[in-house]
mmCIF file of the protein (N, C-alpha, C, O) and its ligand, coordinates in Angstrom:
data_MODEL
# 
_entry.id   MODEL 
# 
loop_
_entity.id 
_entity.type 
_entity.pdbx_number_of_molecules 
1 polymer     1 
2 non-polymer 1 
# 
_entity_poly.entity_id                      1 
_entity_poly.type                           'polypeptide(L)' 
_entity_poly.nstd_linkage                   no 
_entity_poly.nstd_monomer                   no 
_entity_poly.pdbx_seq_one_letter_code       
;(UNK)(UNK)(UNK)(UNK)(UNK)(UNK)(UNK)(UNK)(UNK)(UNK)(UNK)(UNK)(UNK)(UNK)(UNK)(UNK)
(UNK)(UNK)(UNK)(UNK)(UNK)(UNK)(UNK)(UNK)(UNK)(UNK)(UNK)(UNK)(UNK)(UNK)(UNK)(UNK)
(UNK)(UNK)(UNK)(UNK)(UNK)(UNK)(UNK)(UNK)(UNK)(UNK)(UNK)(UNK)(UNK)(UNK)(UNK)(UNK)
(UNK)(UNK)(UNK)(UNK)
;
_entity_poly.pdbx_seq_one_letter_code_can   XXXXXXXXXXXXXXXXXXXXXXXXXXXXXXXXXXXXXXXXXXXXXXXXXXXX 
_entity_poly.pdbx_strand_id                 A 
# 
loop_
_entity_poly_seq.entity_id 
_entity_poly_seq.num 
_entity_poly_seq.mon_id 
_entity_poly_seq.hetero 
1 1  UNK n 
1 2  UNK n 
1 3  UNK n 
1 4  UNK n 
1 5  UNK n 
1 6  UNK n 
1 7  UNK n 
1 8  UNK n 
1 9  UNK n 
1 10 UNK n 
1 11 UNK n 
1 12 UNK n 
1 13 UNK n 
1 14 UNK n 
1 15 UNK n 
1 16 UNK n 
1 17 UNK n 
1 18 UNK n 
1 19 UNK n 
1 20 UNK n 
1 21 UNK n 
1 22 UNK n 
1 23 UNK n 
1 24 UNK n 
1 25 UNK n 
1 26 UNK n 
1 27 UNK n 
1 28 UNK n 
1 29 UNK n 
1 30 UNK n 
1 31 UNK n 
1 32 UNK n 
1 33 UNK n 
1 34 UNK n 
1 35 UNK n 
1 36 UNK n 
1 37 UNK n 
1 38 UNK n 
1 39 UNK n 
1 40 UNK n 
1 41 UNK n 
1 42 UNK n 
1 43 UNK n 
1 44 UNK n 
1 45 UNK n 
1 46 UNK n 
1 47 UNK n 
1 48 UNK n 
1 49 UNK n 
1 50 UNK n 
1 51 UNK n 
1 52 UNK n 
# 
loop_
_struct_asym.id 
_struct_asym.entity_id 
A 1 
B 2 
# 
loop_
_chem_comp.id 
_chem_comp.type 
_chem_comp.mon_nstd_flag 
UNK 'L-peptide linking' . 
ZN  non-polymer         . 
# 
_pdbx_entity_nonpoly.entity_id   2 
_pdbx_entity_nonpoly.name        ? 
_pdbx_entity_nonpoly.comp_id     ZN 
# 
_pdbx_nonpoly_scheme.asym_id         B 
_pdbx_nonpoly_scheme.entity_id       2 
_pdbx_nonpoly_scheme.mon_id          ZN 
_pdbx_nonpoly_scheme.ndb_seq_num     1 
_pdbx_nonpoly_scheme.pdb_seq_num     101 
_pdbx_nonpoly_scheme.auth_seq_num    101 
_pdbx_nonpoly_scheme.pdb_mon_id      ZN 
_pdbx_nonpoly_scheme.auth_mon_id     ZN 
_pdbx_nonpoly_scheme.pdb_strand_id   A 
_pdbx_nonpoly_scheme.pdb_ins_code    . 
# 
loop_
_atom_site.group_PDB 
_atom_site.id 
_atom_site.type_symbol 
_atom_site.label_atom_id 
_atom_site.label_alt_id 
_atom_site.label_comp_id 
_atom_site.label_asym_id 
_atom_site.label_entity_id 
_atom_site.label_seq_id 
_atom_site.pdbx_PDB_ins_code 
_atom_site.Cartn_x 
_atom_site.Cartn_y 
_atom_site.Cartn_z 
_atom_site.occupancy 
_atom_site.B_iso_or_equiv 
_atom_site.pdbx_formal_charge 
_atom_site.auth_seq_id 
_atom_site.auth_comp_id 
_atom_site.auth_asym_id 
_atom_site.auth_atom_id 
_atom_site.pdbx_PDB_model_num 
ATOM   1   N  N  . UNK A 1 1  ? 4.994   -3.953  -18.173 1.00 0.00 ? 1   UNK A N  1 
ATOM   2   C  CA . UNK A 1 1  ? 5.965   -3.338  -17.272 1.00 0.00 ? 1   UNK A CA 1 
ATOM   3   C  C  . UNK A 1 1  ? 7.374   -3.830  -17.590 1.00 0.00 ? 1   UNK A C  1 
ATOM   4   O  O  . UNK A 1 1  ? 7.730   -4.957  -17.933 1.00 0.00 ? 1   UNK A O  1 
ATOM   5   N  N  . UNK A 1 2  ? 8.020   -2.838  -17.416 1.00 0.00 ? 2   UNK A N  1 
ATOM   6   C  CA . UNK A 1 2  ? 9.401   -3.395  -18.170 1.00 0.00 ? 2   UNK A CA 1 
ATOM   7   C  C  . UNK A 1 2  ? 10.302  -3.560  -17.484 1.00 0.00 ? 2   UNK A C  1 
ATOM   8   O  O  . UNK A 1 2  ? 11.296  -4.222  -17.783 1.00 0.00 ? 2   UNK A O  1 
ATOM   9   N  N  . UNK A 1 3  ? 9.939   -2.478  -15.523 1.00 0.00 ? 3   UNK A N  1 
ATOM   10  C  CA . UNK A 1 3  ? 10.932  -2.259  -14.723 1.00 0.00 ? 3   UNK A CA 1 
ATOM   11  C  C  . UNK A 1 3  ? 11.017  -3.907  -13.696 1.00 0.00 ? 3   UNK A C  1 
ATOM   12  O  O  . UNK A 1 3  ? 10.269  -4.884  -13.657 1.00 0.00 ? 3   UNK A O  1 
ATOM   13  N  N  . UNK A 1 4  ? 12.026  -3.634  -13.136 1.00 0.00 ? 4   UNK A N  1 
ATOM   14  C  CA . UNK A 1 4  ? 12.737  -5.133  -12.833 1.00 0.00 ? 4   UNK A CA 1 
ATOM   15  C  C  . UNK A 1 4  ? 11.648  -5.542  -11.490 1.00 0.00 ? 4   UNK A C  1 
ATOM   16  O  O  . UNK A 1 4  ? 11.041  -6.581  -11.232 1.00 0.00 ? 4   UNK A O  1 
ATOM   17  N  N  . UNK A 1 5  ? 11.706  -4.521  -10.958 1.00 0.00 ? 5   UNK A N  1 
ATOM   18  C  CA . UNK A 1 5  ? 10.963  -4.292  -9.282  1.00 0.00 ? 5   UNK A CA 1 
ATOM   19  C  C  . UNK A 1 5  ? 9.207   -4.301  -9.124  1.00 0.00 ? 5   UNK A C  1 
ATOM   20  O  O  . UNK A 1 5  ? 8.433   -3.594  -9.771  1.00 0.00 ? 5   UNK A O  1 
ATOM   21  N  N  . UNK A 1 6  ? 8.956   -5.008  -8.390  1.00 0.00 ? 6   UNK A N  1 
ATOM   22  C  CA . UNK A 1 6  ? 7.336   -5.205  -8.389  1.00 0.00 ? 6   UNK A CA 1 
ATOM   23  C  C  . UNK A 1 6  ? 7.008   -3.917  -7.987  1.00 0.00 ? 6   UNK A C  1 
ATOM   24  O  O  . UNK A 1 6  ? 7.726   -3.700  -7.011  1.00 0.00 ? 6   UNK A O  1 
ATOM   25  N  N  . UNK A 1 7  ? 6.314   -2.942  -8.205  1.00 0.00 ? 7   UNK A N  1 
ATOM   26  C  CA . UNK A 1 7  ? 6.133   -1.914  -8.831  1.00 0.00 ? 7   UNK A CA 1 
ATOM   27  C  C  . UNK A 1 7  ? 4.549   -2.224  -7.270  1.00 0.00 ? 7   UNK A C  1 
ATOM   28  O  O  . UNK A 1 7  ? 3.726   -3.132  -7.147  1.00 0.00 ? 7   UNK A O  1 
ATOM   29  N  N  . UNK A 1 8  ? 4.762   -1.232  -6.605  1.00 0.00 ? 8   UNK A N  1 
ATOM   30  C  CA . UNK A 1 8  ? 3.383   -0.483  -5.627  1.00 0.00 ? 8   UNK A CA 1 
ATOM   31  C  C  . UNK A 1 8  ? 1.881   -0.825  -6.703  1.00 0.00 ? 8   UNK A C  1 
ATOM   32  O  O  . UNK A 1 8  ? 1.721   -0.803  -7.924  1.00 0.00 ? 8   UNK A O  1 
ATOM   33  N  N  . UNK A 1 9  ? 0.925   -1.143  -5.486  1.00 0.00 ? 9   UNK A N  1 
ATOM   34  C  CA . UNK A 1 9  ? -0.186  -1.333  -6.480  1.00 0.00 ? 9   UNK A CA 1 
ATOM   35  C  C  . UNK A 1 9  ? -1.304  -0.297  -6.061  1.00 0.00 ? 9   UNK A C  1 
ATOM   36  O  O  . UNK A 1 9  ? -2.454  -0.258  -6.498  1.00 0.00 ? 9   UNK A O  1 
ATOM   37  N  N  . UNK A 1 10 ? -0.708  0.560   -5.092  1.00 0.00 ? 10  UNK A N  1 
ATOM   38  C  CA . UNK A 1 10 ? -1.499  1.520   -4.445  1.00 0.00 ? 10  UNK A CA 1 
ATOM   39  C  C  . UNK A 1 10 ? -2.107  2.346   -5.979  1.00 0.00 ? 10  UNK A C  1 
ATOM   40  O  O  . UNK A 1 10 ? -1.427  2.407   -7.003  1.00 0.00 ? 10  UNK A O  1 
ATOM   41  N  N  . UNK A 1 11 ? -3.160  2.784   -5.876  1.00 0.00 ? 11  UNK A N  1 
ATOM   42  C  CA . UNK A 1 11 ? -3.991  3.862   -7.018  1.00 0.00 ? 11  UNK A CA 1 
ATOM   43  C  C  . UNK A 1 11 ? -3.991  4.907   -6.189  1.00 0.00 ? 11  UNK A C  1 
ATOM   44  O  O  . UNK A 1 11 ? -4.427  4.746   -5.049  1.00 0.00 ? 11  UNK A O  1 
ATOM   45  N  N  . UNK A 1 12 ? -3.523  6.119   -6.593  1.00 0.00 ? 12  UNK A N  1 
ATOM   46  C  CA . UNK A 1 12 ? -3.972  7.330   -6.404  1.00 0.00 ? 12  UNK A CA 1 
ATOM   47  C  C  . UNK A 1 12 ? -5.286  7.954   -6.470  1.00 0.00 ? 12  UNK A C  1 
ATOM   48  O  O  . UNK A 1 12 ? -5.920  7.205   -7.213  1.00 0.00 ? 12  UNK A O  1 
ATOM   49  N  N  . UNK A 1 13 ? -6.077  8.939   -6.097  1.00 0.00 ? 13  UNK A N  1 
ATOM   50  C  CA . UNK A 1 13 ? -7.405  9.152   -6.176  1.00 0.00 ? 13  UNK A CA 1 
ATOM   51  C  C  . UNK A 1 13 ? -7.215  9.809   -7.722  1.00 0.00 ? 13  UNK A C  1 
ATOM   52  O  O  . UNK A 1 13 ? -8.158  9.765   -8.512  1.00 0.00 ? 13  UNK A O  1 
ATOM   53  N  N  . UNK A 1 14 ? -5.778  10.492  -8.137  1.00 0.00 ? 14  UNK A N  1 
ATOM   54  C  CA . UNK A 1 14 ? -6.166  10.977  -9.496  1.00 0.00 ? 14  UNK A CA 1 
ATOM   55  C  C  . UNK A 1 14 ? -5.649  9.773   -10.651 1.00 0.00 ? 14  UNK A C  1 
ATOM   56  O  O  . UNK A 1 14 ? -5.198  9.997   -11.774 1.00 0.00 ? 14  UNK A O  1 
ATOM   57  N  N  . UNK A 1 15 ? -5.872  8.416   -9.983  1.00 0.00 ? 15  UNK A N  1 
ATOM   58  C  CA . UNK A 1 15 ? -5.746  7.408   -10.514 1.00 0.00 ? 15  UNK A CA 1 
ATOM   59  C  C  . UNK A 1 15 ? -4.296  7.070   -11.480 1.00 0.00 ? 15  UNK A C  1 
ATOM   60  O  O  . UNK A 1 15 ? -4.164  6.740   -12.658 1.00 0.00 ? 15  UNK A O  1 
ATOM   61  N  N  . UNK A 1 16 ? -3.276  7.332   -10.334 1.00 0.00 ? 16  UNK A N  1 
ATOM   62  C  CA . UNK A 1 16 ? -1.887  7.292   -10.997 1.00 0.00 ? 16  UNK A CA 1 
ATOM   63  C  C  . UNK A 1 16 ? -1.520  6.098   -10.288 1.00 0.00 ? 16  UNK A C  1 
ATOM   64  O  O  . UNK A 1 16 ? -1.914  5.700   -9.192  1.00 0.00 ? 16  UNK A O  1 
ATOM   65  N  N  . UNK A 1 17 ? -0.750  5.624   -11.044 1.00 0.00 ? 17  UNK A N  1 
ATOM   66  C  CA . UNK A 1 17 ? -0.376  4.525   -9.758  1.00 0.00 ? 17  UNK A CA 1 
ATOM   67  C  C  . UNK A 1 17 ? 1.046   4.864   -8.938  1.00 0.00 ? 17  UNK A C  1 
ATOM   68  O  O  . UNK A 1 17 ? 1.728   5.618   -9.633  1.00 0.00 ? 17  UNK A O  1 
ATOM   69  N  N  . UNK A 1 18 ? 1.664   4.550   -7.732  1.00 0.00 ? 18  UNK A N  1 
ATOM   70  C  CA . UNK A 1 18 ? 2.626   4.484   -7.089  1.00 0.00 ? 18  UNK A CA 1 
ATOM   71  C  C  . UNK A 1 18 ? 3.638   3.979   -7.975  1.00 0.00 ? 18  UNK A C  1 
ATOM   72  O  O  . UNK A 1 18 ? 3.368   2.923   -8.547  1.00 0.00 ? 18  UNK A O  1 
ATOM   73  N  N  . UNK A 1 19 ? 4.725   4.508   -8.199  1.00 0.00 ? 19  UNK A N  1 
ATOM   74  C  CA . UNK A 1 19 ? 5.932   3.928   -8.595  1.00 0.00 ? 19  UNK A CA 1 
ATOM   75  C  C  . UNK A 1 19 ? 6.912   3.298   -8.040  1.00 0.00 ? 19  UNK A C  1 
ATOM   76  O  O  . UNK A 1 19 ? 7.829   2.750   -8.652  1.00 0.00 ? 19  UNK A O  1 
ATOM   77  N  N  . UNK A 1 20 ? 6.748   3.350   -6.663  1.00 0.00 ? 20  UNK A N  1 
ATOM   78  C  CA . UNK A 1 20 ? 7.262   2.724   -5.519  1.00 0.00 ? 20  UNK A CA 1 
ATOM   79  C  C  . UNK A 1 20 ? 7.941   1.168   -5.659  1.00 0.00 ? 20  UNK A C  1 
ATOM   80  O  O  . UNK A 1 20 ? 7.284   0.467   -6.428  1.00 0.00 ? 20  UNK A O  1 
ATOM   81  N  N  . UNK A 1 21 ? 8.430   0.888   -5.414  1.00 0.00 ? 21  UNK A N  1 
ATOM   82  C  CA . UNK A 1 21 ? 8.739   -0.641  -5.323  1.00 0.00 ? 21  UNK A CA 1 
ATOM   83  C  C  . UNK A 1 21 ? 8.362   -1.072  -3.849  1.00 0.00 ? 21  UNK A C  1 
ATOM   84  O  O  . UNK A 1 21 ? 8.490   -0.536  -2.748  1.00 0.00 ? 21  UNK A O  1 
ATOM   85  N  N  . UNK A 1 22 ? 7.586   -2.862  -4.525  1.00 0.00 ? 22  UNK A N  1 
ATOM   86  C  CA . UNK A 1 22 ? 6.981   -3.205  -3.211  1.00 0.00 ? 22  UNK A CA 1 
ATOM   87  C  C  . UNK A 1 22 ? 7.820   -3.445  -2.012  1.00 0.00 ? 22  UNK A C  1 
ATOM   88  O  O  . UNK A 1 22 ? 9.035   -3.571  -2.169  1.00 0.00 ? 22  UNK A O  1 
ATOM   89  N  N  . UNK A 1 23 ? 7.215   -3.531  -0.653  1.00 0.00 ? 23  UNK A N  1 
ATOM   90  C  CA . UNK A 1 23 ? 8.359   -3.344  0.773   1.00 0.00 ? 23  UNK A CA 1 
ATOM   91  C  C  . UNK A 1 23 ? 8.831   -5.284  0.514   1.00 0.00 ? 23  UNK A C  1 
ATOM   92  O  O  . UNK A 1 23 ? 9.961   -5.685  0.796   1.00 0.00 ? 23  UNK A O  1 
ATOM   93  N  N  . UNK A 1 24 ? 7.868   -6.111  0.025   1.00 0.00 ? 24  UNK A N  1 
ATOM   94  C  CA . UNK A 1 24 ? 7.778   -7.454  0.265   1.00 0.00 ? 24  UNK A CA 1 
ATOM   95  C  C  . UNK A 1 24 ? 7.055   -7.790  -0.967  1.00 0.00 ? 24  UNK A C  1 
ATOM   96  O  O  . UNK A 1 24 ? 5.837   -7.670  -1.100  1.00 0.00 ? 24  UNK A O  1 
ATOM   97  N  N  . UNK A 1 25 ? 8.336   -8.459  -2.370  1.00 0.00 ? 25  UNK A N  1 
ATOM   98  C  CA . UNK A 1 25 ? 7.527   -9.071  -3.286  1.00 0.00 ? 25  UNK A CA 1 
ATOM   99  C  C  . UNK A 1 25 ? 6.704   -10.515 -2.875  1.00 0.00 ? 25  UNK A C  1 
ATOM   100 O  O  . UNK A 1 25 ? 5.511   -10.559 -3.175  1.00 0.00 ? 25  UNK A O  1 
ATOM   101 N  N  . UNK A 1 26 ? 7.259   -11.579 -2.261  1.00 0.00 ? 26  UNK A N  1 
ATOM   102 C  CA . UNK A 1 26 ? 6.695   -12.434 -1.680  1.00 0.00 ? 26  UNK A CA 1 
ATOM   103 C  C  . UNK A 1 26 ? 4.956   -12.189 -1.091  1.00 0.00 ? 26  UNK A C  1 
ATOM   104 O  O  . UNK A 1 26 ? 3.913   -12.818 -1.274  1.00 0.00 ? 26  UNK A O  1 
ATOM   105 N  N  . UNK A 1 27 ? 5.210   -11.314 -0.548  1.00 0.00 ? 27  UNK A N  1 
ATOM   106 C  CA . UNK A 1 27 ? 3.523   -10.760 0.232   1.00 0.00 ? 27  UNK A CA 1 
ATOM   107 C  C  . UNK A 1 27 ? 2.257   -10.648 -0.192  1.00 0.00 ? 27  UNK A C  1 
ATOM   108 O  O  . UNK A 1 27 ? 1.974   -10.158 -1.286  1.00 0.00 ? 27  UNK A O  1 
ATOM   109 N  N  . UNK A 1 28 ? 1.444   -11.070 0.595   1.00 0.00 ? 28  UNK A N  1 
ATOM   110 C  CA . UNK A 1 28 ? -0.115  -11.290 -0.049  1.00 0.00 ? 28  UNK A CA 1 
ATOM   111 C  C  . UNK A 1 28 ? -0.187  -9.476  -0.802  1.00 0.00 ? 28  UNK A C  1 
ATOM   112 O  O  . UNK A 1 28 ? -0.404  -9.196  -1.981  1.00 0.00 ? 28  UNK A O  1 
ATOM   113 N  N  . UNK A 1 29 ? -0.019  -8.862  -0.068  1.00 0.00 ? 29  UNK A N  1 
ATOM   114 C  CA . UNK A 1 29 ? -0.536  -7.131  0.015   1.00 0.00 ? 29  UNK A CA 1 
ATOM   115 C  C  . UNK A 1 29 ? 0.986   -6.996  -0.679  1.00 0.00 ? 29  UNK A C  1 
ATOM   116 O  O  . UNK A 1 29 ? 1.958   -7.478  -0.097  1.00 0.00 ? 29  UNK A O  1 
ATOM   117 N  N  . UNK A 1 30 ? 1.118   -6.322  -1.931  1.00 0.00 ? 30  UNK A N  1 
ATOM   118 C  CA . UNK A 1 30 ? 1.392   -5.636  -2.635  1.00 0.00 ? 30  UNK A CA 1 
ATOM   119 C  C  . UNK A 1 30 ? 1.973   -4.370  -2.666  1.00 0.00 ? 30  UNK A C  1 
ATOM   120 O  O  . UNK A 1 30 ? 2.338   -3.992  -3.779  1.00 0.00 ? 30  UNK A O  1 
ATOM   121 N  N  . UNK A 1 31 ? 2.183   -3.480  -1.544  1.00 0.00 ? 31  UNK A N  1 
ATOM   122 C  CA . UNK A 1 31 ? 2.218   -2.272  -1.680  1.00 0.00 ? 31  UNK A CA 1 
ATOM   123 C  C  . UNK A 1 31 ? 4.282   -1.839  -1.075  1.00 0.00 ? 31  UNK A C  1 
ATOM   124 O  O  . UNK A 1 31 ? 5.178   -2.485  -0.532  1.00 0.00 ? 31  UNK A O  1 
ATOM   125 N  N  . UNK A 1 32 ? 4.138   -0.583  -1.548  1.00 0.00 ? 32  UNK A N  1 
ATOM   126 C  CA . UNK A 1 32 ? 5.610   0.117   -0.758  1.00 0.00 ? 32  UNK A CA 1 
ATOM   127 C  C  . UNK A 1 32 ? 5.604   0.545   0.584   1.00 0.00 ? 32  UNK A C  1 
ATOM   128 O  O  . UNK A 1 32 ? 4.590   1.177   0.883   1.00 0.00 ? 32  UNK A O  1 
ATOM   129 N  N  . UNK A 1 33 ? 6.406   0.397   1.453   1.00 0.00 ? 33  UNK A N  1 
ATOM   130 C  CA . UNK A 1 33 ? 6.696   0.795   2.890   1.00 0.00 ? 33  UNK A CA 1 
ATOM   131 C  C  . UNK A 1 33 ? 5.505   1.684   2.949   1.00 0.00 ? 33  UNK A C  1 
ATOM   132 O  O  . UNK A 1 33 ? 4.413   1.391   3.434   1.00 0.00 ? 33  UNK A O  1 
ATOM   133 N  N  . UNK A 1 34 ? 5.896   2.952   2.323   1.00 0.00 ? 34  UNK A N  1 
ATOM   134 C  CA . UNK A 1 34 ? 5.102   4.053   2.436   1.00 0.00 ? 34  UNK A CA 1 
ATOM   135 C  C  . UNK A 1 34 ? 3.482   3.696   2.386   1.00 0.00 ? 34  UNK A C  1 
ATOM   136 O  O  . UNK A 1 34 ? 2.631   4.227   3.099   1.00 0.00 ? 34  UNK A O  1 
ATOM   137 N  N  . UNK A 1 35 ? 3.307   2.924   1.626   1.00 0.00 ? 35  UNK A N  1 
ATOM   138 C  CA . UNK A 1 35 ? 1.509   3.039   1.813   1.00 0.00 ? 35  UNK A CA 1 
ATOM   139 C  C  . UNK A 1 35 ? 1.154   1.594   2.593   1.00 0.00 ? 35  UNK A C  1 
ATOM   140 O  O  . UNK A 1 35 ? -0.038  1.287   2.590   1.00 0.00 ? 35  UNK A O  1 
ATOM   141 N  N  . UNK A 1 36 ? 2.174   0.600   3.321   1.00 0.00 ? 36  UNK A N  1 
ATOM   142 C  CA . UNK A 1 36 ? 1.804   -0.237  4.342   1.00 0.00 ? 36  UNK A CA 1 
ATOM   143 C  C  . UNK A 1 36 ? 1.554   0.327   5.238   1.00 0.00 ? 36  UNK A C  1 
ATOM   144 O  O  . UNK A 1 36 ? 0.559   0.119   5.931   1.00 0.00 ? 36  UNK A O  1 
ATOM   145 N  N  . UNK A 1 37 ? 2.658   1.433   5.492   1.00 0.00 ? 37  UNK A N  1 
ATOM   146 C  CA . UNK A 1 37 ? 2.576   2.091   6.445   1.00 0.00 ? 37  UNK A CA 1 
ATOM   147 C  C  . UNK A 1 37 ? 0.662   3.111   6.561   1.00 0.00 ? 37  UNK A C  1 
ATOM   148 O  O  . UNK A 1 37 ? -0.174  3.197   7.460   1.00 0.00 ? 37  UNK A O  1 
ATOM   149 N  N  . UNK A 1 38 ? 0.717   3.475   5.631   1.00 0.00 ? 38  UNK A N  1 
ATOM   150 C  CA . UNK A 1 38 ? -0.355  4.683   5.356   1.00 0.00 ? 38  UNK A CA 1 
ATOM   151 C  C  . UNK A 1 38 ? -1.640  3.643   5.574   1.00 0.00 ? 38  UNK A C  1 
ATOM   152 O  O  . UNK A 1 38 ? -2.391  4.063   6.454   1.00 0.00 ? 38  UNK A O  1 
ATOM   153 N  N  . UNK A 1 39 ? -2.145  2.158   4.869   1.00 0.00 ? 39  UNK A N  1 
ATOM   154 C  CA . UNK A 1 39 ? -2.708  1.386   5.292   1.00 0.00 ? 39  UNK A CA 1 
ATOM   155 C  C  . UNK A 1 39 ? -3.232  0.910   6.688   1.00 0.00 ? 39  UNK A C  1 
ATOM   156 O  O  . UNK A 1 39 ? -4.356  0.713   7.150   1.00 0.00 ? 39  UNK A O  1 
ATOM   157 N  N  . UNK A 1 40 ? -2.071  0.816   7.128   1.00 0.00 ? 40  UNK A N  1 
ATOM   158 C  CA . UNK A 1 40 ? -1.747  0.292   8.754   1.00 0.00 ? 40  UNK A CA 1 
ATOM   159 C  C  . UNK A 1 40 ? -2.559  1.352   9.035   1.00 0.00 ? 40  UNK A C  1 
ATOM   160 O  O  . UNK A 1 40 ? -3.657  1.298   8.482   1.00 0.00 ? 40  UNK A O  1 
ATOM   161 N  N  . UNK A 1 41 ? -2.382  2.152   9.620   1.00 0.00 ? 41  UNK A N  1 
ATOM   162 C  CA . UNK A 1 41 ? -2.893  3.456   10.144  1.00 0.00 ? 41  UNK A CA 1 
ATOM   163 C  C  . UNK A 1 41 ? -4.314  4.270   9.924   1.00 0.00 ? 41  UNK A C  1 
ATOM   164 O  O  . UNK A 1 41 ? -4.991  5.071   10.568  1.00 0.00 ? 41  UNK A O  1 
ATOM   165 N  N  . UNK A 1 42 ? -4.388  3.491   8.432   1.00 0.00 ? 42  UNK A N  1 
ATOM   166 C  CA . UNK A 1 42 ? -6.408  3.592   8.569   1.00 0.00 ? 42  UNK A CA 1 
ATOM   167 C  C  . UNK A 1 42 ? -6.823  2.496   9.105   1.00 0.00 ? 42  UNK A C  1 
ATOM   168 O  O  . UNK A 1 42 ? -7.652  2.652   10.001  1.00 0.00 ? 42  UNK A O  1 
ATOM   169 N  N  . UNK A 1 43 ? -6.516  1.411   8.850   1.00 0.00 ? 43  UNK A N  1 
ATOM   170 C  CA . UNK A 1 43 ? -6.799  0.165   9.658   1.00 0.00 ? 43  UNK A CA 1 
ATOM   171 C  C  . UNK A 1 43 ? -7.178  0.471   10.891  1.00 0.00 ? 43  UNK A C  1 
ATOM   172 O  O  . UNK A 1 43 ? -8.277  0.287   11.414  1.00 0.00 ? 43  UNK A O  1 
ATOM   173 N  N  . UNK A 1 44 ? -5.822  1.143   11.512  1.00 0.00 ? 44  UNK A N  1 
ATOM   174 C  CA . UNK A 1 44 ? -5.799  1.238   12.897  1.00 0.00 ? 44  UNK A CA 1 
ATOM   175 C  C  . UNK A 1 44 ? -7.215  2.431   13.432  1.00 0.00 ? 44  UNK A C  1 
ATOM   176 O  O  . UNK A 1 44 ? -7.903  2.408   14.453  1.00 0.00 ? 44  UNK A O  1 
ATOM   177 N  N  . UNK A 1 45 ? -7.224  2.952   12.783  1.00 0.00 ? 45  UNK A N  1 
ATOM   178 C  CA . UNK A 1 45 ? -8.412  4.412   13.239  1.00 0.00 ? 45  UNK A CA 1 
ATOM   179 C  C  . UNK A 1 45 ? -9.411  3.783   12.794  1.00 0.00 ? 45  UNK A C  1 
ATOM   180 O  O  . UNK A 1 45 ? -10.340 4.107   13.534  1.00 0.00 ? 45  UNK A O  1 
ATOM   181 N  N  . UNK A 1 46 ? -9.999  2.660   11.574  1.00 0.00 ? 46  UNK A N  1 
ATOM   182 C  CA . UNK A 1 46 ? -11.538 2.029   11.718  1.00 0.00 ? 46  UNK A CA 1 
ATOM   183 C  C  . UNK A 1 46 ? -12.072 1.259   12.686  1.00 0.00 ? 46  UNK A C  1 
ATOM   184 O  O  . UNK A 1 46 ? -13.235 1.189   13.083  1.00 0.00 ? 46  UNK A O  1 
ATOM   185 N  N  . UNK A 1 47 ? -10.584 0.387   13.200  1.00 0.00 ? 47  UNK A N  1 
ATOM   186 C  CA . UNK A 1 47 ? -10.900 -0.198  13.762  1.00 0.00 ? 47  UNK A CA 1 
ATOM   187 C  C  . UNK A 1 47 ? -11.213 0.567   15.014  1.00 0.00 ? 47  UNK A C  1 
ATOM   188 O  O  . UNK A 1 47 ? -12.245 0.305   15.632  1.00 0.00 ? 47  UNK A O  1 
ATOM   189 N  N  . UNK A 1 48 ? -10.648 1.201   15.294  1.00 0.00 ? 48  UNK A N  1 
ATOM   190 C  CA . UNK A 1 48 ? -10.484 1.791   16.779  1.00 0.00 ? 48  UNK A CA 1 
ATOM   191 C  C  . UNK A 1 48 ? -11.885 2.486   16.782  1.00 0.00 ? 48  UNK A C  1 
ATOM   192 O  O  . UNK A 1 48 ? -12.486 2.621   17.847  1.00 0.00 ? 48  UNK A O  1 
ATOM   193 N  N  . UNK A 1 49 ? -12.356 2.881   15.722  1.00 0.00 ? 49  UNK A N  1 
ATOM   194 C  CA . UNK A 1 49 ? -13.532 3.672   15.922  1.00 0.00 ? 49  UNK A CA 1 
ATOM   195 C  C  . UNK A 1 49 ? -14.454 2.528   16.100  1.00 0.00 ? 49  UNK A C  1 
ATOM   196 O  O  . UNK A 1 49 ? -14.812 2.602   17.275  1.00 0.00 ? 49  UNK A O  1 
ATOM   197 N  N  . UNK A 1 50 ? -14.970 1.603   15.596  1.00 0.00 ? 50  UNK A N  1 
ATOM   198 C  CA . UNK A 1 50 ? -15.346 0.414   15.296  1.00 0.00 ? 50  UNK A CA 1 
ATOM   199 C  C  . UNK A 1 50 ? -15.589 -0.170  16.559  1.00 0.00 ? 50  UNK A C  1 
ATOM   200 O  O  . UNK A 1 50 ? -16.521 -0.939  16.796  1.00 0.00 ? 50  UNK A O  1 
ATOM   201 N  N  . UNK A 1 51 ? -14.495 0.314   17.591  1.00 0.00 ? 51  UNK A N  1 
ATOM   202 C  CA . UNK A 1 51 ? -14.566 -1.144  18.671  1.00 0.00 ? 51  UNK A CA 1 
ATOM   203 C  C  . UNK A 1 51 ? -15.097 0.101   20.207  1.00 0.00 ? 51  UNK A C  1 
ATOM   204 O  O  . UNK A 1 51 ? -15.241 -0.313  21.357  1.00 0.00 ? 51  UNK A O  1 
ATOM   205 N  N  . UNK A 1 52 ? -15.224 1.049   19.938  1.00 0.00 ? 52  UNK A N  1 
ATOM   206 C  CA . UNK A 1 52 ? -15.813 1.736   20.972  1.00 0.00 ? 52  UNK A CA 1 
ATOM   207 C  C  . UNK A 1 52 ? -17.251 2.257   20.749  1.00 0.00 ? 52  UNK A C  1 
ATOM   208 O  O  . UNK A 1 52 ? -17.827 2.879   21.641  1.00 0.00 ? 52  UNK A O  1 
HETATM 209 ZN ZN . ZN  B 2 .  ? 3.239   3.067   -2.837  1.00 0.00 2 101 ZN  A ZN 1 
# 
C-alpha cells in the first residue's frame, strides 16, 4: 500500500475492499465511519433479536 491513510478493512461481498480511510487509526476495529457505523447497527439488530 502506498497511500498515506490506513486504508478501511471492510471486504465487500464482491470482495473489493473499502477505500475509505479508517474513522480511528489508533483503534482495535479498523474500519471507516461509514462501515462503524453499518457495523454498529447489525450489532445492534443481533443483539436485539438475541435478547428477546
Ligand atoms: Zn469502509
Amino acid at each position: 500500500m502506498t497511500a498515506k491513510h490506513t486504508q478501511c478493512r471492510y471486504l465487500r461481498r464482491n470482495d473489493q475492499q473499502c477505500s475509505a480511510e479508517v474513522a480511528d487509526e489508533s483503534a482495535e476495529i479498523l474500519l471507516c465511519v461509514k462501515h462503524l457505523a453499518r457495523a454498529m447497527a447489525l450489532v445492534k439488530a443481533a443483539t436485539g433479536r438475541n435478547a428477546r
